[in-house]
N, C-alpha and C positions, 0 to 999 in steps of 0.2 A: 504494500500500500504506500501511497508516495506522502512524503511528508507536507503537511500546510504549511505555506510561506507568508499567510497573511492572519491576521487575529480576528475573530469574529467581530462582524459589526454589527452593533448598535444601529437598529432600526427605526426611521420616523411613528412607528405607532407602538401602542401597546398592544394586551391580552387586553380580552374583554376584562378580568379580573386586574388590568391597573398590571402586571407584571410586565417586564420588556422586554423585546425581540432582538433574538439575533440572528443573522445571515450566516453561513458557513459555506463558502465558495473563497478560490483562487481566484474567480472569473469577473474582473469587476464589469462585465458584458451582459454576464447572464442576465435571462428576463425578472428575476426578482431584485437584482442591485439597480438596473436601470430605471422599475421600477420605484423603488428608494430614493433613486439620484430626482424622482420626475417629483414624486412627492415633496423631498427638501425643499426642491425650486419652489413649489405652488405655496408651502411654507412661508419661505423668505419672502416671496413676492404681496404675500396677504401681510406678513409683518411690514415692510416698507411698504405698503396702502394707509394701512394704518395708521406708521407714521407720518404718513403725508395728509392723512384727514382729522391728524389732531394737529397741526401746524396752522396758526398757533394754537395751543391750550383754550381750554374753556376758562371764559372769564369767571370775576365774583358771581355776575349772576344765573351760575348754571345750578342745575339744582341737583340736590342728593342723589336723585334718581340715575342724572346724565352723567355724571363725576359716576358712579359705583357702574354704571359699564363700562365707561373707559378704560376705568382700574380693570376689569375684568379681563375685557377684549386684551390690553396691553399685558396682564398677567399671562396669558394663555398664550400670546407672541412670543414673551420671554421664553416661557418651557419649552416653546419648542425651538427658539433659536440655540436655546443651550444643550437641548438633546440632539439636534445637529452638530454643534461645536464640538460634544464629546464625542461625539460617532467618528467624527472626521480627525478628532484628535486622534484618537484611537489607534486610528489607520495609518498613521505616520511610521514613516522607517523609522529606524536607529538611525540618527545620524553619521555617516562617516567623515572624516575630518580631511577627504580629500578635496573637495570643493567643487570642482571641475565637473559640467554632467554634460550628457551626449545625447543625439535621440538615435537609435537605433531604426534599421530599416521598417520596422515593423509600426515605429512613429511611438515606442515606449519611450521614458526617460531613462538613461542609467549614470549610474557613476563612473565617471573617466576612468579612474583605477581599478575601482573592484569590481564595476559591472552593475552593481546591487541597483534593481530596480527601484524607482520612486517613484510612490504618487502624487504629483502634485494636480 
């Protein structure tokens, strides 16, 4: 059996019970990671709506009501930009200290010296 070269990631959603998903592939291709990759986008992209539809902030006279969805809407942006961040942190090499990186024919990146695949 061939050994995994990449660590399981951290998926945009949960279990229905609130528990987290994770992907186990080499293949950042396959239809479940591109899947993943489409989700993040519609993520980010509804977080930066958001952003742009409370610019600027509600003034003094908004009321309890308007203020506790905002909070909400923007709590619920947060979560999931940060369960993005970790998933993608995740997934980061080890750094090597060669510096230098290269794309290979196949259009991956690698490191000049050791080869070692990156995702960026």
């Amino acid at each position: 059996m061939a050994q995994r070269t990449t660590p399981p990631r951290l998926l945009p959603w949960t279990r229905d019970d609130g528990a987290p998903c994770y992907l186990l592939t080499d293949d950042p291709h396959s239809r479940l990671s591109l899947l993943a990759d489409d989700v993040e986008e519609e993520m980010l992209a509804a977080a930066g709506k958001l952003l742009a539809d409370t610019d600027p902030l509600p003034g003094p006279e908004a009321d309890r009501r308007e203020l506790c969805g905002l909070a909400a809407g923007l709590r619920a942006a947060l979560c999931d930009i940060r369960r993005i961040a970790v998933s993608r942190g995740e997934r980061l090499p080890e750094p090597c200290d060669h510096g230098a990186t290269q794309k290979s024919g196949d259009g991956k990146t690698h490191c000049a010296s050791c080869r070692q695949q990156l995702h960026l």
